[in-house]
Structure formats: structure tokens, C-alpha cells
C-alpha positions, 0 to 999 in steps of 0.5 A: 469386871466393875460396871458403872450403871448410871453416868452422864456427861454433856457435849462440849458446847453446852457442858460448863453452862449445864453443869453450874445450872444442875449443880445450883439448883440441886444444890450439890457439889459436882466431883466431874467436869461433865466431860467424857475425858473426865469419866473415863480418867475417873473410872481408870482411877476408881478401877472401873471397866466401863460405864453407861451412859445415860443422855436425857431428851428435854426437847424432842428436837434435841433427838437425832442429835443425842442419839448420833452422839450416843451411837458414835460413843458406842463404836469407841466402846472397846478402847473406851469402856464407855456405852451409851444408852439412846434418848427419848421424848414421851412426845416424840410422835415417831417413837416407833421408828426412833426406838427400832432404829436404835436397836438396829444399831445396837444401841442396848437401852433408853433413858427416860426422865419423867421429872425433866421430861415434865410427864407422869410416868404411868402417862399413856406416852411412856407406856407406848415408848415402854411397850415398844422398847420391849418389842425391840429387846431394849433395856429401859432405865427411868430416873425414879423418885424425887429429885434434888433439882425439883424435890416437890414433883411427884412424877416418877414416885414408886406409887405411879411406877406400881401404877404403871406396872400394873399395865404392862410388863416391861422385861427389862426396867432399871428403876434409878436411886434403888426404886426412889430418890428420898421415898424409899421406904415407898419404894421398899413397900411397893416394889419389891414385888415386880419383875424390875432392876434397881440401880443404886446410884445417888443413894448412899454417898452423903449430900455436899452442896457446893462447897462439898460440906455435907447438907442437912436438907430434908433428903438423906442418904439411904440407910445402910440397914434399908439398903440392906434390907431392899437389896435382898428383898429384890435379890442381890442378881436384880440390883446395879451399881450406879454412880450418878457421876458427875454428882459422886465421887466414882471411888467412895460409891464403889468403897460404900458398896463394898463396905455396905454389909453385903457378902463378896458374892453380892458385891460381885454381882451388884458391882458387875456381873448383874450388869454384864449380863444385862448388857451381853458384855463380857471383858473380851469385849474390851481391848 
């Protein structure tokens, strides 16, 4: 089974609006339309069997609404294959009840956002909200490193993550973009350490702007050998393939994986079993 860790789309009402703005100010080309028929046409050609999804809250009014949508995606998952993870604000002042609400219903992780959420991710409010998602059996994933929309903020760097992992222990931490978009050799160094995940999304495909021609910014892909490297320092059973569709293209992220360097076993586990097992699925689960 080929699990996608790391997807997003965006309701119907505000899709081609948010799409044309994160793709104008990160200056890369989106391979999806944003839409949920998009992925999953996506992942049928790829050969994905399902996909995570991961809403981010930029305002804690738009909570309620995103995590009913998340729940209504999550009773489709066996025709779909797609899952969705909930949403929090590091504002949320009932995050409590947010939290143990979304786990009562099955919903399997949050995402957090530190650099749309404008908050450090060693911040006291993102402790709470972790220890709390733990106290639930929750997954956490957190965008982690820098990003393309906003390269020069340093909310999420590996340094603020070691920071805050030296406060608490969350049991089930996703680090996105291998531990640090465009500050992996910090990642690298810093990391390798700690109880955590990484999912690989947005790493080694090549940046395309608009037009899809590859950019010659100062953010290059992850390098193979680095990869490589980073992969078994943390242990091929801790590493998740991620996509970051719409922003990638669902088969040439699969086909680096594969051709990475990576024995069959590590590709089996990077690509699926790591995720299965996270999650509690197995491909009965779909029809």
C-alpha cells in the first residue's frame, strides 16, 4: 500500500483564489487544481492508495468549519482513500476541547503551521496544544524549516524545534520537508537525535515556477546523498512519503523515492508501511 503523507486541497468556495495567491508568492508552479477530484484523479494515476490530508487554521474562526469538513472527508475514507487530519489555532483558547473532540471522532492527527500561523514553534501555546494532542493519541505534523511563500521567517527552524523538544516529548511528531525546508544541513545535525518522523515532502523534486521551468533560486532540492544520509541516520521505519500536492507532481515524487538509492525494503517502508502503521490502516480498510 502507497501512502501520500502530506496533501492538501481547499474548499470549493475559496480554491482558485488561494491557489493563484501560494503559487504567486512562492513562485512555483501547481501541478493540481486544489480540488479533492483533482488528488484523488491524481493518486489513481500515480498508483496511490490513499492520501492525508492536511488543512492549516490561519484564523481560529475558520476552526469549526475545517475540522467538520475534515470529519466529513474521514467517513468517505474507504471509497476514497483520502483522510484528513484536524486543524488547529496556537490561539484557540478551548484547545482542549478542540483536541479531545477530534479524537473522539476518530480523526487521527493535527497540523500545525507555525510560519501561516505567525507563531514560534517552541512558543508555550504550541507546547500546551502538543502535550494535550499527546494526552489524546493524536499524530502531530508541523510544517518545519523555512518556506517558499516566506523564506526569511524563522518560525519552525530545526534549532526552535530542538528547543522545543527539550520541553516535552510528543510520541508522535511529523517534522515536514525531512526535518527542514532549505535548512537541512541544520536538520541533519540537530535532529537525528530525537523521538520524531519526517516526511519528505517538497525535498527532492526540482523548484518550477509558474511556467514550470526549474528556478535557480537560492532554495535547492534536497540532495540525493543527504537524503540518503538523513534517511538512515533517523531509520528508514521513521521516514513518510510526502508529496506536498498540489505543489508536485504525485508520480515523478514517487519515481525519486524510488530511485533515491534506498534498498526495496526502505522504499517499502518509506512509501507505506511506515505510514500504515502510524495511522492503524491497512488496505482492508479500503473498499
Amino acid at each position: 500500500m502507497i501512502i501520500d503523507f502530506h496533501t492538501h486541497t481547499f474548499p470549493e468556495q475559496i480554491v482558485k483564489r488561494a491557489i493563484a495567491k501560494l503559487s504567486e508568492s512562492a513562485h512555483i508552479k501547481n501541478y493540481l487544481d486544489g480540488t479533492l477530484a483533482s488528488l484523488q484523479a491524481s493518486m489513481k494515476e500515480a498508483g496511490i492508495d490513499c492520501a492525508v490530508l492536511l488543512p492549516v487554521v490561519t484564523n481560529p474562526s475558520h476552526q469549526e468549519e475545517i475540522n467538520r469538513s475534515a470529519l466529513q472527508t474521514n467517513e468517505h475514507f474507504s471509497e476514497t482513500g483520502v483522510l484528513s487530519f484536524g486543524g488547529i489555532h496556537p490561539d484557540s483558547e478551548n484547545y482542549r476541547e478542540i483536541i479531545k473532540n477530534l479524537a473522539a471522532h476518530g480523526v487521527r492527527g493535527i497540523k500545525l503551521h507555525p510560519v501561516f500561523q505567525q507563531t514560534y514553534f517552541d512558543d508555550i501555546r504550541y507546547l500546551r496544544i502538543m502535550e494535550c494532542a499527546c494526552e489524546n493519541d493524536l499524530i502531530i505534523l508541523t510544517h518545519a524549516g523555512l518556506d517558499a511563500s516566506f523564506p526569511d521567517q524563522t518560525f519552525v527552524t530545526p534549532e526552535r524545534i530542538r528547543t522545543a523538544l527539550e520541553q516535552i516529548k510528543p510520541r508522535k511528531l511529523v517534522l515536514a520537508h525531512m526535518g527542514g525546508w532549505g535548512c537541512w544541513d541544520d536538520a541533519e545535525e540537530l535532529l537525528a537525535e530525537y523521538d520524531v518522523w519526517l516526511d519528505t515532502a517538497f525535498t527532492l523534486p526540482p523548484l518550477r515556477d509558474g511556467t514550470g521551468q526549474t528556478t535557480d533560486g537560492p532554495y535547492k532540492p534536497l540532495e540525493r546523498e543527504q537524503f540518503l544520509r538523513m534517511v538512515r541516520s533517523i531509520g528508514a521505519d521513521r521516514v513518510l512519503f510526502g508529496s506536498d500536492s498540489p505543489w508536485t507532481d504525485l508520480t515523478e515524487s514517487l519515481t525519486l523515492i524510488r530511485e533515491s538509492g534506498l534498498t526495496p525494503s526502505e522504499v517499502q517502508a518509506v512509501l507505506g508501511d511506515n505510514a500504515a502503521g502510524l495511522l492503524g490502516i491497512s488496505a482492508t480498510d479500503r473498499r
